[in-house]
C-alpha positions as CSV (number, residue, x, y, z in Angstrom):
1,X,0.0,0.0,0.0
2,X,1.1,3.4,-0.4
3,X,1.2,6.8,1.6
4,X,-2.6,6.9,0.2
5,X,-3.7,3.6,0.8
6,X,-4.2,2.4,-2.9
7,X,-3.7,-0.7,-4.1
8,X,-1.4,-2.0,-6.8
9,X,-2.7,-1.7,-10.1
10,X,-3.7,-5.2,-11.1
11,X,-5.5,-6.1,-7.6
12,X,-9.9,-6.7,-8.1
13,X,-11.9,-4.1,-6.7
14,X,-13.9,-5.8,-4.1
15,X,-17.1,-4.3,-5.8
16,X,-16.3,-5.8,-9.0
17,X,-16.2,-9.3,-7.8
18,X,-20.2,-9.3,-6.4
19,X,-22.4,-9.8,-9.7
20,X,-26.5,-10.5,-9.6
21,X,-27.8,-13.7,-10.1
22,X,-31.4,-13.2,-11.7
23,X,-32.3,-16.1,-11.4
24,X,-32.1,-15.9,-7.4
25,X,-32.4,-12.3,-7.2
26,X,-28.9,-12.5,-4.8
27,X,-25.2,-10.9,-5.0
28,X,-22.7,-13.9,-5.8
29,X,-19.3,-14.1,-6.0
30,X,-17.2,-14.0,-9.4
31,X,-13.8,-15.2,-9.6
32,X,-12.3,-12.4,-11.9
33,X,-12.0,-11.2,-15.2
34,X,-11.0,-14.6,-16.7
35,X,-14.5,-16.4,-15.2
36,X,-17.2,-17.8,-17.5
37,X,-20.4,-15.5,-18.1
38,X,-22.1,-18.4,-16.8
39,X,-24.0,-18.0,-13.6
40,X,-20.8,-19.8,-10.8
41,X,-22.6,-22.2,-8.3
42,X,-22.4,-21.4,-4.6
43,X,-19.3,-21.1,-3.6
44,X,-18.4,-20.1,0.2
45,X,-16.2,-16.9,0.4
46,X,-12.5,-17.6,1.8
47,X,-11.0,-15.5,4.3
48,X,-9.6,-13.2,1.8
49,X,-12.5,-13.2,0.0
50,X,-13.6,-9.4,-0.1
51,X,-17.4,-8.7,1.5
52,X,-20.1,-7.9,-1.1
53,X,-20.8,-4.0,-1.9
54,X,-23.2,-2.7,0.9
55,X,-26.1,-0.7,-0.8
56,X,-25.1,2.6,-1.5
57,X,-21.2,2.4,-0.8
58,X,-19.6,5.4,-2.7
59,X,-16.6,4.0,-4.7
60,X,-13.1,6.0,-4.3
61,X,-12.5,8.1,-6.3
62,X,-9.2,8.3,-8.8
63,X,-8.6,4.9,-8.5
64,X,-6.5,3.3,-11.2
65,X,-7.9,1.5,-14.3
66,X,-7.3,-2.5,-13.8
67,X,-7.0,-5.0,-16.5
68,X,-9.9,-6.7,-17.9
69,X,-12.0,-3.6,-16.2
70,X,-12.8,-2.0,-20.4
71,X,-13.9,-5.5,-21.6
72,X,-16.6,-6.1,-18.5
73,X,-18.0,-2.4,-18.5
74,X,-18.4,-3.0,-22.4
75,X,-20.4,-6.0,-21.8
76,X,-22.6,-4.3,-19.0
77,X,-22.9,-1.5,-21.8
78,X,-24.5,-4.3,-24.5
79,X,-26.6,-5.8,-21.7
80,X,-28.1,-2.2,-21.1
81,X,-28.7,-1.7,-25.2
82,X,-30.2,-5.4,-25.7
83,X,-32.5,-5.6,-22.6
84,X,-36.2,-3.2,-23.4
85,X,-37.2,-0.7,-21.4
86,X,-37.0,-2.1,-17.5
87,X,-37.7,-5.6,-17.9
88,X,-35.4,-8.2,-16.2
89,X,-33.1,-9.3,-18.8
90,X,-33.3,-13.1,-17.7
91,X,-36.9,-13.0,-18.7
92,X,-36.0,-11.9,-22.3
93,X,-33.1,-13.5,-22.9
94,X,-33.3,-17.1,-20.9
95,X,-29.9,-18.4,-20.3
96,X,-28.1,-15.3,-20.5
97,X,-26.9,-13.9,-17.1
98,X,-25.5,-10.1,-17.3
99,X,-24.8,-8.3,-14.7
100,X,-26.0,-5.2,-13.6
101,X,-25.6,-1.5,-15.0
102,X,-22.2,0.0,-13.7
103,X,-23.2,2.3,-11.5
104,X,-21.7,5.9,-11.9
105,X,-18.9,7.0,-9.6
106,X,-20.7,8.3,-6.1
107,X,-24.1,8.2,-7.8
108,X,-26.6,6.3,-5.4
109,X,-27.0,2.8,-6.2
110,X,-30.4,1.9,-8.3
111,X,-32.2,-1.7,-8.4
112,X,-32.5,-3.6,-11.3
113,X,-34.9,-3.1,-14.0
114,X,-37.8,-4.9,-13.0
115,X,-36.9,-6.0,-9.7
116,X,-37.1,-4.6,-6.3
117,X,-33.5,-3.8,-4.9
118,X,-32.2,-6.2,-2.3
119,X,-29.7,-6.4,-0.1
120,X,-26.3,-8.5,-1.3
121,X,-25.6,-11.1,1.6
122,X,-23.5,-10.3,4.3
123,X,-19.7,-11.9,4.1
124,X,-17.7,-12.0,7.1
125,X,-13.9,-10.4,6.5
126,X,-11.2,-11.7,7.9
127,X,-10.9,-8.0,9.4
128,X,-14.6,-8.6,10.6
129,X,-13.7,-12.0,12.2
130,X,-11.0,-10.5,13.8
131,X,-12.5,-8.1,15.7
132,X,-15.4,-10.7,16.7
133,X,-12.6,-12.4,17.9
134,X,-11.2,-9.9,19.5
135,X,-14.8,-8.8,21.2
136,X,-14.8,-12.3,22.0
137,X,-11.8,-12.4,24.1
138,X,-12.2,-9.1,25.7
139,X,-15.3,-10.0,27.1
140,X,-13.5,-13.3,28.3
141,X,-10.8,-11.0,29.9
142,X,-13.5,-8.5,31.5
143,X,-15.1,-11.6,33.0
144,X,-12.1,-12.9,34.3
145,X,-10.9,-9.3,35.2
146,X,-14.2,-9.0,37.3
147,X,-13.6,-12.4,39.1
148,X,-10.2,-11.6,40.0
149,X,-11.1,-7.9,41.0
150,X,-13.6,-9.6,43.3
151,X,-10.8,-12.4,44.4
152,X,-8.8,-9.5,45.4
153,X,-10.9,-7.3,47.4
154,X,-11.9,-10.6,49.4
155,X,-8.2,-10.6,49.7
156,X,-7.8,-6.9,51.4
157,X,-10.8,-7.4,53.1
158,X,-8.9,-10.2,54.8
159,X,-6.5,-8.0,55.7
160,X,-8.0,-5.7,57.6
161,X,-8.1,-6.3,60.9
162,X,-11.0,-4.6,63.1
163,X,-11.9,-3.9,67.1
164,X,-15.2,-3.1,68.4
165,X,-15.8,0.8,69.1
166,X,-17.8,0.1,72.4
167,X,-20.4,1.9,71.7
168,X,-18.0,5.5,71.9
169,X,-18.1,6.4,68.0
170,X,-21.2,7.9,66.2
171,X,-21.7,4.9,64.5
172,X,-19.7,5.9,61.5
173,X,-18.8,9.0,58.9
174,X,-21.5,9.9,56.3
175,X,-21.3,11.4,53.1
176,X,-23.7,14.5,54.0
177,X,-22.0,15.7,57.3
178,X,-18.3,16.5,58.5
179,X,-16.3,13.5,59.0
180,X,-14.0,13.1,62.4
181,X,-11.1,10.6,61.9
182,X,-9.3,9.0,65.3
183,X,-5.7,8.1,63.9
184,X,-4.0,6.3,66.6
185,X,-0.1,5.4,66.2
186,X,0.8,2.8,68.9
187,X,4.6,2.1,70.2
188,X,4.3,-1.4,70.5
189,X,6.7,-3.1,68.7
190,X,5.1,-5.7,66.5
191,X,6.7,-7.0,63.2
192,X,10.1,-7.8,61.6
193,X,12.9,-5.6,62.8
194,X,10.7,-3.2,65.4
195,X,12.7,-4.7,67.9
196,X,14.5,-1.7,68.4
197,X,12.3,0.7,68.6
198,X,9.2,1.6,71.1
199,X,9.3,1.2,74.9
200,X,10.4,-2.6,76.2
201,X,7.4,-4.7,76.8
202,X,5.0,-2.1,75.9
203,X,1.0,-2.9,75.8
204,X,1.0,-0.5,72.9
205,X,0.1,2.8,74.1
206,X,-1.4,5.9,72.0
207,X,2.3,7.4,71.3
208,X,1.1,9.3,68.7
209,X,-2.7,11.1,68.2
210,X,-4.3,13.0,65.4
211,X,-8.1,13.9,65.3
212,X,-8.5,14.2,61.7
213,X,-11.8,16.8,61.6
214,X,-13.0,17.4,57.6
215,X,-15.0,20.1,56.7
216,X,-18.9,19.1,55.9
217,X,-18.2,20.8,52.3
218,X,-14.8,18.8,52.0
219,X,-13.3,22.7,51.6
220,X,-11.1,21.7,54.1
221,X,-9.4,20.0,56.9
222,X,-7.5,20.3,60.5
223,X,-5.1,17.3,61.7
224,X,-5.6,18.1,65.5
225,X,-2.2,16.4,67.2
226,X,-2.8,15.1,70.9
227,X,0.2,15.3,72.5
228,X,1.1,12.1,74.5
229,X,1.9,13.5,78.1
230,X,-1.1,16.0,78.5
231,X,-3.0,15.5,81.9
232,X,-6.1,14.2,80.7
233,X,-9.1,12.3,83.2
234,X,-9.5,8.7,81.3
235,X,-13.4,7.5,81.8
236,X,-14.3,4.6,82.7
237,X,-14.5,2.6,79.4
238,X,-17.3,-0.4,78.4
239,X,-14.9,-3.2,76.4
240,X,-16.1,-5.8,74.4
241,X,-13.5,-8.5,75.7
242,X,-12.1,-11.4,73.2
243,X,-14.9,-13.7,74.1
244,X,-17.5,-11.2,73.7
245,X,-18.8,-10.3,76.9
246,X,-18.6,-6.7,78.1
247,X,-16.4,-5.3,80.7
248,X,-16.1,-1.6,82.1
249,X,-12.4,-1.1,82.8
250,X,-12.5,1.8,85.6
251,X,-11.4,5.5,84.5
252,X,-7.9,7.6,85.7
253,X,-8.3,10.8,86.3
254,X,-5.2,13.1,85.7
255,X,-3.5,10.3,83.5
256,X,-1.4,10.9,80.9
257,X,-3.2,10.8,77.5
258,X,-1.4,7.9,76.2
259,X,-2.6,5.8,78.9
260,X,-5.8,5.9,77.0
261,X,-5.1,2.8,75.2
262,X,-3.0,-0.5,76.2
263,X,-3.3,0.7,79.8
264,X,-5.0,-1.9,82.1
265,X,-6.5,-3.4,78.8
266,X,-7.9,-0.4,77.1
267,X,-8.4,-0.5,73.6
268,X,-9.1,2.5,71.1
269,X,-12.9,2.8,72.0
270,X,-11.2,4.0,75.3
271,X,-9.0,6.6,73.5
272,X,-12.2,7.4,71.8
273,X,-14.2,8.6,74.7
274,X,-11.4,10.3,76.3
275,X,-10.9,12.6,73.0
276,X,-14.7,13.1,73.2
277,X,-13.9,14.3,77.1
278,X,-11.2,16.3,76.1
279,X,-12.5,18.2,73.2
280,X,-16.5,17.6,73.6
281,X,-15.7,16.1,69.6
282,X,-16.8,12.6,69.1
283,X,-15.1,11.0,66.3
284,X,-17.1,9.1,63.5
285,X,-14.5,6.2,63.4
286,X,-10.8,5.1,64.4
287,X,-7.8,3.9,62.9
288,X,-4.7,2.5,64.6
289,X,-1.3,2.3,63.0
290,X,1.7,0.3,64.5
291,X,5.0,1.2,63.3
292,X,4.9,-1.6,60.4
293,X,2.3,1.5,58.9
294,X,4.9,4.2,58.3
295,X,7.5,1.6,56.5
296,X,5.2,0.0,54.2
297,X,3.0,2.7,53.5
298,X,6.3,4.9,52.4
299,X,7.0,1.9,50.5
300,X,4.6,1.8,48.3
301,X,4.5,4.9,47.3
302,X,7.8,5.4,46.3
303,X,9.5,7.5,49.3
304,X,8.4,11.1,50.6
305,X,10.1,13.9,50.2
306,X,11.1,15.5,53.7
307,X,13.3,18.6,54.9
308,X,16.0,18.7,57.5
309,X,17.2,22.4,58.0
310,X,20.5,21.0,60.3
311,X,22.5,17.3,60.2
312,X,20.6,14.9,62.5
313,X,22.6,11.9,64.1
314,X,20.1,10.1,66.3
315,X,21.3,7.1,68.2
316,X,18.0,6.6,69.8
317,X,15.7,6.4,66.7
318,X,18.9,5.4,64.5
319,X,18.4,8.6,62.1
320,X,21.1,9.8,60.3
321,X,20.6,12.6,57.6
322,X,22.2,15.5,56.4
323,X,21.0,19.2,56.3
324,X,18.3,19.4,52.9
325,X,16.0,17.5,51.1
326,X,15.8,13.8,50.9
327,X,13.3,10.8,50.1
328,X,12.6,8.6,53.1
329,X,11.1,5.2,52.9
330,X,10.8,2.3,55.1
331,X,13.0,2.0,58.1
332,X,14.6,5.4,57.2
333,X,11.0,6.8,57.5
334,X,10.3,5.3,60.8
335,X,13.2,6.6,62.2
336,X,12.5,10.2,61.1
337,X,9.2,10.1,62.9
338,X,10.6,8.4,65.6
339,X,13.4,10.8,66.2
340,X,13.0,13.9,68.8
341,X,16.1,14.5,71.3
342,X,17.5,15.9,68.0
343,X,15.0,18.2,67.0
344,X,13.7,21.4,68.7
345,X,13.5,20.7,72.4
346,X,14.4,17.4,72.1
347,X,11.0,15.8,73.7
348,X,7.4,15.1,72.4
349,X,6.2,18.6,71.3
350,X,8.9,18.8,68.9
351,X,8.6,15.2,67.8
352,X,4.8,16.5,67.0
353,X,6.5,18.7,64.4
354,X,8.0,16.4,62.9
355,X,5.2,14.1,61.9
356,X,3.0,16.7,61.1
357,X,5.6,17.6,58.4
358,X,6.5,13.9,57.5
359,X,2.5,13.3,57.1
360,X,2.0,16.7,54.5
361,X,5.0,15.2,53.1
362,X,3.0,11.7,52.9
363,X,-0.2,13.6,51.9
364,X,1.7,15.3,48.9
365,X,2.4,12.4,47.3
366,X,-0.5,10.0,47.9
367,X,-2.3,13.1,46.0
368,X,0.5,13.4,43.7
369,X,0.0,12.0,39.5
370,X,3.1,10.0,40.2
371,X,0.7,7.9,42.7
372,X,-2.8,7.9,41.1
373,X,-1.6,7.4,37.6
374,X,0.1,4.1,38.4
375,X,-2.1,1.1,38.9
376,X,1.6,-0.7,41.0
377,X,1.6,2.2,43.5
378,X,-2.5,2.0,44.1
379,X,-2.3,-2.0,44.0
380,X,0.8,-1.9,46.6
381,X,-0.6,1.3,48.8
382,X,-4.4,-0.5,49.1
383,X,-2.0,-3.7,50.3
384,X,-0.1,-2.2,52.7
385,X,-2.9,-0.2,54.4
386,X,-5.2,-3.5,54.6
387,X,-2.3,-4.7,56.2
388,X,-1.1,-2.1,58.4
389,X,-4.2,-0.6,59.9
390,X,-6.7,-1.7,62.6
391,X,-10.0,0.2,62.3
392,X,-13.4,-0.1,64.3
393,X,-16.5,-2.3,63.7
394,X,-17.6,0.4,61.4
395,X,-15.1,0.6,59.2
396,X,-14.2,-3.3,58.7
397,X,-14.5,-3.8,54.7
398,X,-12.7,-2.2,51.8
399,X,-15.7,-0.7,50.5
400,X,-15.8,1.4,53.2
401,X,-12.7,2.1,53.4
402,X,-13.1,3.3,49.7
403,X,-16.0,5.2,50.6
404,X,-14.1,7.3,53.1
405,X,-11.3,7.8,51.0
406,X,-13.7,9.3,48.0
407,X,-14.6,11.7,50.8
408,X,-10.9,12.3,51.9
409,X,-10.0,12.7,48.7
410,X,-12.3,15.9,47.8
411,X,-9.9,17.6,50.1
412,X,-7.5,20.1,48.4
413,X,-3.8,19.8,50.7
414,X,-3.4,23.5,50.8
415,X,-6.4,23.6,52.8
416,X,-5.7,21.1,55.3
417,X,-4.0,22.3,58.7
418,X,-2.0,20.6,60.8
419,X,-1.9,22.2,64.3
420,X,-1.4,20.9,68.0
421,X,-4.1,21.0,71.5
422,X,-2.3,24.4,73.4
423,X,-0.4,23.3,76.0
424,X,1.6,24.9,78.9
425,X,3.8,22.7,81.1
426,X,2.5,21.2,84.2
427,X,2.6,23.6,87.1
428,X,2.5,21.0,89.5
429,X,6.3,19.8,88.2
430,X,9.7,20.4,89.3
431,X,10.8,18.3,86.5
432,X,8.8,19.0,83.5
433,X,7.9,16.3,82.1
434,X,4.0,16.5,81.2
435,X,1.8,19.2,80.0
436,X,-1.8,20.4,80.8
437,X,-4.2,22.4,78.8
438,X,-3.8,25.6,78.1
439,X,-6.9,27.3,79.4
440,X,-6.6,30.4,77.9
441,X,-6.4,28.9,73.9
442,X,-7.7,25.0,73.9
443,X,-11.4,25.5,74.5
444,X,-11.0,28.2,71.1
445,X,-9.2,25.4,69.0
446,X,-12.1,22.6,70.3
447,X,-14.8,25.1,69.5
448,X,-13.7,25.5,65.9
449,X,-13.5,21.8,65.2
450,X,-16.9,21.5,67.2
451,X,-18.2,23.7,64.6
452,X,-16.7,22.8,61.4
453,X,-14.9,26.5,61.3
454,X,-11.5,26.1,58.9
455,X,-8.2,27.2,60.5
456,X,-7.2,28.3,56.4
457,X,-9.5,31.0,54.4
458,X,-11.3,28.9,52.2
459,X,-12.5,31.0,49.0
460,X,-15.6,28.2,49.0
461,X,-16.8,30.1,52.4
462,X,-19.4,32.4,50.5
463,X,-18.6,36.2,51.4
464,X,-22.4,37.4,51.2
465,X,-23.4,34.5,53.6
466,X,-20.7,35.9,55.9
467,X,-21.8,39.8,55.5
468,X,-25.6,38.8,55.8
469,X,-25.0,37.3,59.1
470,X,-22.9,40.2,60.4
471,X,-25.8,42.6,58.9
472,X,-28.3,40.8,61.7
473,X,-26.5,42.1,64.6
474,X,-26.4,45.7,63.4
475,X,-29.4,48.1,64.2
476,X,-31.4,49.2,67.0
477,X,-31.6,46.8,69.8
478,X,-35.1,46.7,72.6
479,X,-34.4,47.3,75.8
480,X,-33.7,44.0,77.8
481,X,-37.3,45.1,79.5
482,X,-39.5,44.4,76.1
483,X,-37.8,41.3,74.9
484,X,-40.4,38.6,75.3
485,X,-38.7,34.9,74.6
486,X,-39.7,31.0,74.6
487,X,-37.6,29.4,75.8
488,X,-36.4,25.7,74.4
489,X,-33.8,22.9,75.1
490,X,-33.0,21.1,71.8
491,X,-30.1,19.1,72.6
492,X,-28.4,20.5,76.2
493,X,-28.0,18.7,79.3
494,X,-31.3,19.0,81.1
495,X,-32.6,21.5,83.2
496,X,-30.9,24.2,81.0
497,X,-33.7,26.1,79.8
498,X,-34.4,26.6,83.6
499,X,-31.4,27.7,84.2
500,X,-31.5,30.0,81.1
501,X,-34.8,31.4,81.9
502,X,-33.4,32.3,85.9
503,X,-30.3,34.0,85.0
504,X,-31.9,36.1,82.1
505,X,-34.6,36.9,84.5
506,X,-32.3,37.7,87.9
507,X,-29.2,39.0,86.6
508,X,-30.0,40.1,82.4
509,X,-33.8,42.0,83.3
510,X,-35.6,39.5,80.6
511,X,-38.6,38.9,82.8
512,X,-41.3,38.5,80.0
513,X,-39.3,35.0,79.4
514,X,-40.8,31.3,80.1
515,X,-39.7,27.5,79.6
516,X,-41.4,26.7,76.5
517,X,-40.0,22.5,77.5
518,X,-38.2,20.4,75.0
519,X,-37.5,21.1,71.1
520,X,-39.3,19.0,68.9
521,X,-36.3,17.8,67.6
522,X,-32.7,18.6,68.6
523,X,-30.0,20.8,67.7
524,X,-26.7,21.1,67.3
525,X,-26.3,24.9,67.2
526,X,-28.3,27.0,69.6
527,X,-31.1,29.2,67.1
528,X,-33.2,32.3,67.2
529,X,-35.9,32.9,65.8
530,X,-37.8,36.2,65.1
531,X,-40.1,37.9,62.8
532,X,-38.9,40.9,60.8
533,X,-40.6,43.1,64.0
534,X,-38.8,41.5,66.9
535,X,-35.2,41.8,65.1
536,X,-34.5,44.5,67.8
537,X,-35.8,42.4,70.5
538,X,-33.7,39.6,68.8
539,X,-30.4,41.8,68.5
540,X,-31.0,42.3,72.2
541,X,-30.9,38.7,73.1
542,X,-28.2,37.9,70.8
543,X,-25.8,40.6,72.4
544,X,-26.7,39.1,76.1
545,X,-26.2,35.2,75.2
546,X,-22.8,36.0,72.8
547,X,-25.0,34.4,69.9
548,X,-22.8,35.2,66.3
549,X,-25.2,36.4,63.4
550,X,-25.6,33.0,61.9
551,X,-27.6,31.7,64.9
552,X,-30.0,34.5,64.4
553,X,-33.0,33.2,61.8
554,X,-35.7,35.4,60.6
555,X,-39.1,33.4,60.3
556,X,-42.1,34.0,61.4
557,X,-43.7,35.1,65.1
558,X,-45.0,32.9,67.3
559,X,-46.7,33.4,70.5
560,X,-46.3,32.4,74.2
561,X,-48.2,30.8,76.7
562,X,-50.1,34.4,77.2
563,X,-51.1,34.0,73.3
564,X,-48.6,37.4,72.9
565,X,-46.4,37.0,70.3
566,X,-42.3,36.5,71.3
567,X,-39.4,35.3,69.8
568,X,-38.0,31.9,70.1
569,X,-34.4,31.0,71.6
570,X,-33.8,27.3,71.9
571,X,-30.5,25.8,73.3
572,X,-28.9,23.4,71.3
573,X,-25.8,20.8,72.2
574,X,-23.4,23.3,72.1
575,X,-25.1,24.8,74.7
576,X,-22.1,25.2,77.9
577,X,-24.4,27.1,80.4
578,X,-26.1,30.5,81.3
579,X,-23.9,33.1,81.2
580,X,-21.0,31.6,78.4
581,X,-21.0,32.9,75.1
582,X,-22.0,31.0,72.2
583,X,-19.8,33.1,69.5
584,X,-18.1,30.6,67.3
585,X,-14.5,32.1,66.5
586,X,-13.8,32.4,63.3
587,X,-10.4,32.1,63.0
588,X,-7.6,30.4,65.3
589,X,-6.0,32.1,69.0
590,X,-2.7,34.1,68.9
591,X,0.3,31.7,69.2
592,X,-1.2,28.4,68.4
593,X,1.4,27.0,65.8
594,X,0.0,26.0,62.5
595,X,1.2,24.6,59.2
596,X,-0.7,23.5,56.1
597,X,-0.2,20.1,54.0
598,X,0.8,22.4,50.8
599,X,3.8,23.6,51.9
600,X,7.8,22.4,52.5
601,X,9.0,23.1,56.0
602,X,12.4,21.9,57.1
603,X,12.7,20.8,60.8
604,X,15.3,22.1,62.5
């Protein structure tokens, strides 16, 4: 063939090889120029054999004259001249068999005279019985494929190894509401060559503690580090046991946090419930890495990039890396997270740092093309995390496990922050060697998480949402004297519209308020309602509970138990008590360290 696909000059055309049988009204096959007139008995096409002309093919144009092609359009010619007007020449002439007319280059075909147009019979090509062929097997291999995708994911679900929650989770992350994560790293040292590392004969404690809260719009994320010696109160803890009967293992107060699991036979429902303690944030589900987690994990995805801004020589965690940028990966990896007399302070806050940057690092490239375009690295990474994680009872199959990370994987890095609880060292030391809370900045950070507020300006956070909210609390505001309220508990510990109702009344001068009861259905956020005339008896209110703007929703009046109208104020679960304002802050305290997955930072 040539650069235009012709043929050589003394191949058949395929069209010219298909002549009309009148006596059977059918395309059949002719041999070539050299074949008899005479009708040719059946004969069954070979593999080369060309396929008949479909009706109305257009022929190519230019191509070259063939020999014997003159001879057979003269005899088509002296068929046309000897057969009258439109009758079928077999009738006229028996014996004779002519083919049709030559049809005109790219004129649409016409029937023969005196008979309806049919269609030749289909041949199959060898190019046609290739690709049934090919059909053929690919639906074999798509079969097969499907059987062996399900073999494997029986496979990673037999990997994954699971724990009961106890009761202390929601019940699981869904799709329509912010998702709070439990990652759990334990010291105990289980697997091939951990021998070294982690404390001698521990129970596996929670060495290392990240509440992972996601934004309900998946704009963005905070990575919430727990650091291991904070002064925590441990509950007391309900514990499925290995033979399935329940047992409460009795609560610490002012424990260290890492106690939380291992301890006395806690497991990670028990580190559960104390996060929920500490930061009034229960988490949707948990998962617990050993340090078989960070090896594999770095594995199979080729190495992370980290930064060292000084040489480390670590003895202890056996890290030994030179100032800039380098690729971790298995044990080197687990040694950089392990490492912290040589970094900062040389104890667990700076060892926070660390990780935080070693897990953007991780997040980077997981999210990276070099990862998600290669089937090896997504095979190997859904391996190794079957295999190197322990989730709850909600979270025990890989199709949830793919669920959440479809929801995880919404998230754009540069919006997810990595920051630590504020702590101050423990007063009650000589030696410092835990921390406690620091009052004056922790209950801020929880209150953010609590209600899904980013620690990063989002540009999906909707400016005109933000300036109508603000535009509620501006205007005239009643005198405390006028404001006439319901009063409702949707979600607070009980007895707190009570108490709402008596400290508005005694100390604030609301005394046209009641206790309206319960909510018909309970809330997360504290509301207030108002119609369009009671916005300055609703600015009022809003200014003496420390309600923001978005708590404030215009409806419609409603009246009291006097049948006078009033506005309505019900508390919801976030709801701390008469007197404490409900202002959600919308962005972090002063001096609380912060860093964002985006973003290179070298440890020094």
């Amino acid at each position: 063939m040539d650069a235009q696909g012709r043929g050589r000059a003394d191949d058949i055309d395929p069209a010219d090889q298909w002549v009309l049988n009148p006596n059977t009204g059918e395309y059949e096959l002719r041999l070539g120029p050299s074949a008899p007139q005479s009708v040719p008995g059946p004969r069954r096409p070979r593999s080369s054999d060309a396929a008949p002309p479909a009706r109305g093919r257009k022929e190519a144009a230019g191509r070259p004259r063939r020999e014997g092609q003159g001879q057979k359009t003269r005899s088509r010619e002296t068929a046309r001249r000897e057969a009258p007007g439109r009758e079928t020449p077999g009738r006229d002439a028996p014996g004779r068999s002519v083919p049709p007319p030559r049809r005109r280059r790219g004129a649409p075909e016409e029937p023969p005279p005196g008979r309806r147009g049919r269609r030749p019979v289909k041949k199959t090509s060898k190019g046609k019985k290739i690709l049934l062929w090919t059909g053929g097997t690919m639906a074999f291999v798509l079969v097969a494929g499907a059987g062996a995708a399900y073999l494997y994911i029986q496979h990673l679900n037999d990997n994954i190894a699971s724990v009961s929650d106890d009761g202390a989770s929601t019940g699981g992350f869904e799709k329509d509401k912010a998702i709070n994560i439990l990652l759990i790293g334990t010291d105990k040292r289980t697997g091939k060559g951990n021998e070294s590392y982690g404390d001698a004969g521990s129970v596996g404690h929670a060495d290392t503690t990240i509440l992972l809260h996601v934004a309900k719009d998946r704009s963005n994320a905070t990575a919430l580090s727990i650091p291991r010696d904070l002064i925590v109160d441990v509950p007391d803890c309900p514990t499925t046991q290995d033979d399935g009967s329940q047992k409460v293992i009795p609560g610490t107060q002012r424990a260290r946090f890492n106690t939380s699991l291992g301890q006395d036979g806690r497991t990670p429902s028990c580190t559960m419930r104390t996060v929920t303690e500490l930061t009034g944030v229960k988490p949707d589900n948990f998962m617990v890495a050993d340090f078989n987690a960070v090896k594999t994990l770095t594995s199979a995805v080729g190495g992370v990039e980290v930064c060292l801004g000084k040489d480390i020589d670590d003895p202890d965690s056996h890290l030994k890396l030179s100032e800039g940028t380098h690729t971790i990966e298995g044990e080197q990896a687990l040694a950089f997270v392990r490492t912290r007399h040589a970094v900062g302070f040389g104890g667990d806050l700076s060892r926070i740092g660390l990780q935080q940057q070693f897990l953007s690092a991780l997040m980077r490239k997981l999210k990276s093309n070099d990862t998600l375009t290669s089937p090896q690295k997504m095979l190997d990474l859904a391996e190794a995390g079957t295999k190197a994680l322990t989730v709850d009872s909600q979270l025990d199959s890989i199709g949830k496990l793919k669920d959440l990370g479809l929801e995880l994987g919404k998230l754009n890095v540069k919006n997810l922050t990595f920051t630590t609880v504020p702590v101050i060292d423990n007063p009650a030391e000589k030696v410092k060697a835990t921390v406690v809370l620091d009052d004056s900045k922790a209950p801020q950070v929880f209150n953010m998480i609590r209600n899904d507020v980013s620690f990063t300006e989002v540009k999906k956070q909707k400016k005109k949402e933000k300036d109508a909210a603000a535009a509620r609390l501006k205007g005239s505001k009643a005198p405390a004297s006028e404001v006439r309220v319901r009063i409702l508990n949707g979600g607070a510990v009980s007895g707190s519209a009570q108490e709402t109702l008596s400290w508005l009344q005694n100390e604030e001068g609301v005394t046209k308020s009641e206790n309206a009861g319960n909510a018909p259905e309970p809330l997360k956020k504290t509301t207030l309602e108002y119609a369009p005339e009671q916005a300055g008896q609703a600015r009022r209110l809003a200014e003496i509970m420390g309600l923001s703007g978005a708590a404030m929703k215009p409806g419609e009046s409603v009246t009291n138990s006097q049948g006078l109208p009033a506005i309505t104020l019900t508390l919801g679960k976030d709801f701390e008590g008469a007197g404490v304002p409900l202002t959600t802050p919308d962005k972090a305290p002063e001096g609380v360290d912060k860093s964002t997955a985006d973003k290179v930072e070298c440890a020094k």
